[in-house]
C-alpha positions in Angstrom: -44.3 -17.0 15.8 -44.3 -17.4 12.3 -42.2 -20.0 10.7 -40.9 -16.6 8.4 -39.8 -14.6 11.1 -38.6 -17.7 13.0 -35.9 -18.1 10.2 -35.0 -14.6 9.9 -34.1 -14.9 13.9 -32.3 -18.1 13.1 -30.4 -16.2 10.3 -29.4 -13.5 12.6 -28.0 -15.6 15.1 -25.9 -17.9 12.9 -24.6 -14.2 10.8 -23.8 -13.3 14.6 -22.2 -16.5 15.1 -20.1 -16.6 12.3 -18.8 -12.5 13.0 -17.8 -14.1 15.4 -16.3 -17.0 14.8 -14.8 -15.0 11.9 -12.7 -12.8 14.7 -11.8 -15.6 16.4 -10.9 -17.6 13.2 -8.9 -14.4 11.5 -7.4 -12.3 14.4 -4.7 -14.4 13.8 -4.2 -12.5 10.4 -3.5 -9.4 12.2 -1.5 -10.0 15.2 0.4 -13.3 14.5 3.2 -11.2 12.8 3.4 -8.7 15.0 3.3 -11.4 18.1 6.4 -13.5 16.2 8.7 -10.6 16.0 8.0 -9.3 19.7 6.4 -5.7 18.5 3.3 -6.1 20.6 3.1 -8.9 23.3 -0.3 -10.9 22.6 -2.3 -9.4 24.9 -1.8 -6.3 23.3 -1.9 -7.0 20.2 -5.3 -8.7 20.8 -6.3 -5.5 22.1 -5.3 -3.2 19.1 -6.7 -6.2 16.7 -9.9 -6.1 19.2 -10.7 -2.2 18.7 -9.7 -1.8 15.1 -11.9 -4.4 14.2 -14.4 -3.0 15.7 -13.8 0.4 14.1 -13.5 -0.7 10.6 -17.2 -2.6 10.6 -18.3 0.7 10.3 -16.8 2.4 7.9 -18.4 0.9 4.8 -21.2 -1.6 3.1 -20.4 -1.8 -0.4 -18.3 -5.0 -0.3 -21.3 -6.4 1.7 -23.7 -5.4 -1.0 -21.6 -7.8 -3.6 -21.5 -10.7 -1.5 -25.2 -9.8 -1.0 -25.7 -10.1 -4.9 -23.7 -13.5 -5.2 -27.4 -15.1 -4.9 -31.2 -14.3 -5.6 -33.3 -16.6 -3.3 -36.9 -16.9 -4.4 -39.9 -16.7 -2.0 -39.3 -16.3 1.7 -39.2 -19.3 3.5 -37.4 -21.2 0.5 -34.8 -18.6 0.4 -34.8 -18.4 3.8 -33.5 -21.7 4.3 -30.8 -21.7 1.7 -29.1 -18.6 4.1 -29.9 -21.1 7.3 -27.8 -23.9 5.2 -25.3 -21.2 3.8 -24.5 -20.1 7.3 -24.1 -23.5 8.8 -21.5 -24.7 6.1 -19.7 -21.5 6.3 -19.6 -21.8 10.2 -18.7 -25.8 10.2 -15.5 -25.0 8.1 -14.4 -22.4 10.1 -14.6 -24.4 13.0 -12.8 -27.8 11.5 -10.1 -25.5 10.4 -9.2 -23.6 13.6 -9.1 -26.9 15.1 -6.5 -27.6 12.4 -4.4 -24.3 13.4 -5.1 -24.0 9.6 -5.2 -20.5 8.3 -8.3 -20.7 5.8 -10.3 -18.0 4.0 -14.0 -17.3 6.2 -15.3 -15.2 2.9 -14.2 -18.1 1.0 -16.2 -20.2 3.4 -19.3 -18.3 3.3 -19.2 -17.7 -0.1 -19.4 -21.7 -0.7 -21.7 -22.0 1.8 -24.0 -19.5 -0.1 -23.5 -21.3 -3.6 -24.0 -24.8 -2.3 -27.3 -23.7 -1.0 -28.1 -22.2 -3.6 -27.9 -24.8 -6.0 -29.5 -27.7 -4.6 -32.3 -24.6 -3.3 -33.1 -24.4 -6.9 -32.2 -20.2 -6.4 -30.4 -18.1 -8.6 -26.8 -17.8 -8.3 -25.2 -14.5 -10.4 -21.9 -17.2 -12.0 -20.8 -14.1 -13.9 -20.5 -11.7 -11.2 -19.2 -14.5 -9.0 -16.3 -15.1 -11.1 -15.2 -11.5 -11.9 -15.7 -10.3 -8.1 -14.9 -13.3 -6.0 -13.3 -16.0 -7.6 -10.4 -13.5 -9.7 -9.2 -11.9 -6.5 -8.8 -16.2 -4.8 -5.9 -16.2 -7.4 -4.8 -12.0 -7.8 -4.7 -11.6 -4.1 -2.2 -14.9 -2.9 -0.4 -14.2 -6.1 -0.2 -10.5 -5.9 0.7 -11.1 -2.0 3.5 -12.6 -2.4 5.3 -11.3 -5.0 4.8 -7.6 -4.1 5.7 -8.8 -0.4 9.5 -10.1 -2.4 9.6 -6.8 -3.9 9.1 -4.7 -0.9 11.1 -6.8 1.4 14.1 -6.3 -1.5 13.9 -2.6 -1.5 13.8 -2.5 2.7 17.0 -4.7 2.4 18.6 -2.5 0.4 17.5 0.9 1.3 19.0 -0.3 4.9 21.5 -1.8 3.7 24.0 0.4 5.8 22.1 0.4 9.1 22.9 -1.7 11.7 20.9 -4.8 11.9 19.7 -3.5 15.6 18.6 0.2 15.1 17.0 -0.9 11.9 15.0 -3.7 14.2 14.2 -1.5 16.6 12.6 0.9 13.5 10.5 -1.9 12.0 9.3 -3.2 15.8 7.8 0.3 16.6 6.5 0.5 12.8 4.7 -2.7 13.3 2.2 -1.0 15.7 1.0 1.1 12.6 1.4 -2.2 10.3 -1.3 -4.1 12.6 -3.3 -1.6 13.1 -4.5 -1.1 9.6 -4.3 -5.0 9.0 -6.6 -5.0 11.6 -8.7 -2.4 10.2 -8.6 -3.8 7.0 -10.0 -7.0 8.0 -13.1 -5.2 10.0 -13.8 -3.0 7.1 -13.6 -6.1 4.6 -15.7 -9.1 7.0 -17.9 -7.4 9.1 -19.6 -6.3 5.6 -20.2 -10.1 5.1 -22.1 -10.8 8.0 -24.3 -8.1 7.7 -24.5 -9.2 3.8 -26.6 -12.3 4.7 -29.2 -10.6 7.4 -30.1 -7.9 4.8 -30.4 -10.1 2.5 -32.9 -12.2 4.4 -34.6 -9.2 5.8 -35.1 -8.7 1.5 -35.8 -12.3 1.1 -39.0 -11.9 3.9 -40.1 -8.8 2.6 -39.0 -6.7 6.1 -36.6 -4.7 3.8 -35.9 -3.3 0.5 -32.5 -4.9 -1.7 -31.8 -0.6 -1.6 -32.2 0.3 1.6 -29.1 1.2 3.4 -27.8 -1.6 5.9 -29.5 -1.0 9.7 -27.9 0.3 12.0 -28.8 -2.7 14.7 -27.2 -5.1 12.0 -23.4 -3.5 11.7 -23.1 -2.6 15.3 -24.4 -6.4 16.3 -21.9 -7.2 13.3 -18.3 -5.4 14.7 -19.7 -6.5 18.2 -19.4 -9.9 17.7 -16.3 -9.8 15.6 -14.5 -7.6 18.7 -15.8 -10.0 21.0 -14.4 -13.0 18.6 -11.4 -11.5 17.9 -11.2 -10.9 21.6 -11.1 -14.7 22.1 -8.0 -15.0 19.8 -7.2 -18.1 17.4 -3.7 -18.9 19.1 -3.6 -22.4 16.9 -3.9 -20.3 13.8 -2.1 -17.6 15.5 1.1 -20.0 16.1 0.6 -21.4 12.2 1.2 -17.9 10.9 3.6 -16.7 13.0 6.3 -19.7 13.3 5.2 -22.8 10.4 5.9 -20.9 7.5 8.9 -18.9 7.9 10.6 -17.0 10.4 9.7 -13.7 11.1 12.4 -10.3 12.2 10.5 -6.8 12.6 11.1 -5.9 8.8 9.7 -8.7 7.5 6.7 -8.6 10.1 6.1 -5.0 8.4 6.4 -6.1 4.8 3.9 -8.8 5.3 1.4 -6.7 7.5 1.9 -3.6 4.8 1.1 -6.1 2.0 -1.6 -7.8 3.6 -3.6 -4.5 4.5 -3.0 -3.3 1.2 -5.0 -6.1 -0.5 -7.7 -5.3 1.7 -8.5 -1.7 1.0 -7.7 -2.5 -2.6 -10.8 -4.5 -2.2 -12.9 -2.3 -1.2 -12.2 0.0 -4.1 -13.2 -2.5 -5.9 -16.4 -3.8 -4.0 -14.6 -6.8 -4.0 -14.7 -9.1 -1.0 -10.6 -10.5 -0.1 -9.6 -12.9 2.1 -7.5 -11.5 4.7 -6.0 -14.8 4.9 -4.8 -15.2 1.4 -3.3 -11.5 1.6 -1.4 -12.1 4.6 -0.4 -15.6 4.8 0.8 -15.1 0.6 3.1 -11.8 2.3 4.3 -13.5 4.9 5.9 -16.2 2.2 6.7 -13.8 0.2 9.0 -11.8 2.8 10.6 -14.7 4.1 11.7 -16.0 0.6 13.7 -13.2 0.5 16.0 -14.4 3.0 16.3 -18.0 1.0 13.8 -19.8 -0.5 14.8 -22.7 2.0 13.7 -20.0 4.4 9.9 -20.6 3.4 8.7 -24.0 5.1 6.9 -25.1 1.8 5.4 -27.8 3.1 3.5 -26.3 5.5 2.7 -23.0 2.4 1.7 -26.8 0.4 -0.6 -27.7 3.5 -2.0 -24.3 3.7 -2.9 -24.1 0.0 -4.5 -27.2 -0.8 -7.4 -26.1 2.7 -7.5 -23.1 0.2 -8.8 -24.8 -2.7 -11.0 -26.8 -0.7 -12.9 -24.4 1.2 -15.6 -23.3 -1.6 -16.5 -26.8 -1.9 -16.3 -29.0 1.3 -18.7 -25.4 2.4 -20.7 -26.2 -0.3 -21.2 -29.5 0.3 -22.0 -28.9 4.0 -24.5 -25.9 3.0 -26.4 -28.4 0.6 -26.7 -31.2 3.1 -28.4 -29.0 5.5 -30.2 -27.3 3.1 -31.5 -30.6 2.3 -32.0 -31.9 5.8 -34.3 -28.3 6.8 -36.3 -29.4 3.6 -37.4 -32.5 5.6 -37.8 -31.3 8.7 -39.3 -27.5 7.6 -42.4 -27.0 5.6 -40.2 -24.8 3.5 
């Protein structure tokens, strides 16, 4: 086997990996509300999370082809490597924070990884269309998130202002079904595009494909199958972060948060623009318990939560660079 196609295999095991590790990582985004208020036991909200998922890796590749365009690695084996580094970085985060029970962004992960490898690979990295596609939406969406989450959580208080507190319950607990369902949607359609990102584009980098070729069939159904099979797994330390350490959750607020959240998402695929499903729902789910009090919001724990943010593009980075430059000694890349 040649050492070429050897690292195109290795890249396509780690994208698999991280798909995976990605539904594992980020179910949590999609059931945790719905779990804390008592809509959907876990098991099935796992379920619903588990087949929506799956459903929504195949309903698009555009926001795949921007993460795709973040880099331009030169000739095979040397670009090949940089995605073998970018991968591993991406993958070691998401790993460090799920042992945390820390909800962190995975396209914010691999999107260090990818730069970090990059840089020290001596490749090209596009900094302008990083900035206006990736890094605008890290502060629009948590932003965004939150305060549209206050504003839709004020006008369900008081359009129901005059409904008892049960029946109105009872509303938002069956509503949430439809809530986590398209959260759970949303976050197939947005991630599974980013695993299958980095196989095309080492497929490109070792010649096997063209940057405009449509995305293989093989590569988003091996994407959305190991992102069910993740999700499938469930992240119940991230799960219980989301659901219980930042505020507590009744069925209205479990909507506005999911509603929000989901939102975000398919605004970013209008866009082409890859969002965190983290940041979208973990800003909502602030932002609809501030409307109770603001002592309602356990800022500490929102404090925690943000400072993993801003150091997920680099400790990736740093992670993608090291083993970039560990493969450099050991490959004759």
């Amino acid at each position: 086997m040649s050492l070429t196609l050897g690292l195109v295999l290795a890249v396509t095991l780690l994208a698999t990996c991280f798909a995976a590790s990605n539904g594992f990582h980020d179910a949590s985004n999609a059931v945790a509300t719905s779990i804390a208020t008592r809509a959907l036991t876990p098991r099935i909200a796992l379920v619903l999370a588990t087949v929506m998922n799956f459903a929504g890796a195949f309903l698009g590749t555009e926001v795949g082809r921007t993460v795709q365009e973040t880099i331009t690695p030169a000739r095979a084996d040397h670009g090949l490597a940089i995605l073998v580094a970018a991968l591993v970085g991406a993958l070691a985060w998401n790993v460090i924070t799920w042992w945390w029970g820390c909800p962190s962004s995975s396209t914010y992960a691999l999107v260090g990884g990818l730069v970090g490898a990059a840089v020290v690979g001596d490749a090209d990295v596009a900094w302008s269309h990083l900035g206006l596609v990736v890094l605008v939406p890290l502060v629009l969406v948590p932003v965004g998130g939150f305060v549209l989450a206050v504003l839709m959580m004020t006008a369900v208080q008081w359009s129901f202002r005059r409904q008892p507190v049960g029946r109105m319950h009872r509303g938002f607990t069956a509503a949430q079904t439809v809530s986590a369902a398209a959260m759970a949607l949303g976050h197939g359609l947005q991630d599974a595009q980013k695993s299958m990102a980095v196989v095309v584009l080492a497929l490109v980098t070792a010649g096997y494909a063209d940057a405009d070729d449509a995305v293989p069939w093989w590569v988003i159904l091996g994407a959305a199958t190991a992102m069910a099979a993740g999700t499938w797994a469930g992240g119940w330390r991230i799960i219980r972060t989301l659901g219980e350490r930042i505020t507590d959750l009744d069925p209205p607020r479990g909507f506005t948060a999911e509603s929000i959240g989901s939102a975000a998402l398919y605004a970013g695929v209008l866009f082409d623009a890859p969002v965190s499903s983290t940041h979208a729902i973990t800003s909502a789910v602030a932002g609809a318990g501030a409307t109770r009090r603001l002592s309602a919001v356990r800022w500490g724990a929102v404090r925690s939560i943000l400072g993993v943010w801003l150091v997920t593009l680099p400790a990736a980075a740093a992670v993608a660079a090291g083993c970039y430059g560990l493969l450099v000694l050991l490959l004759p890349v």
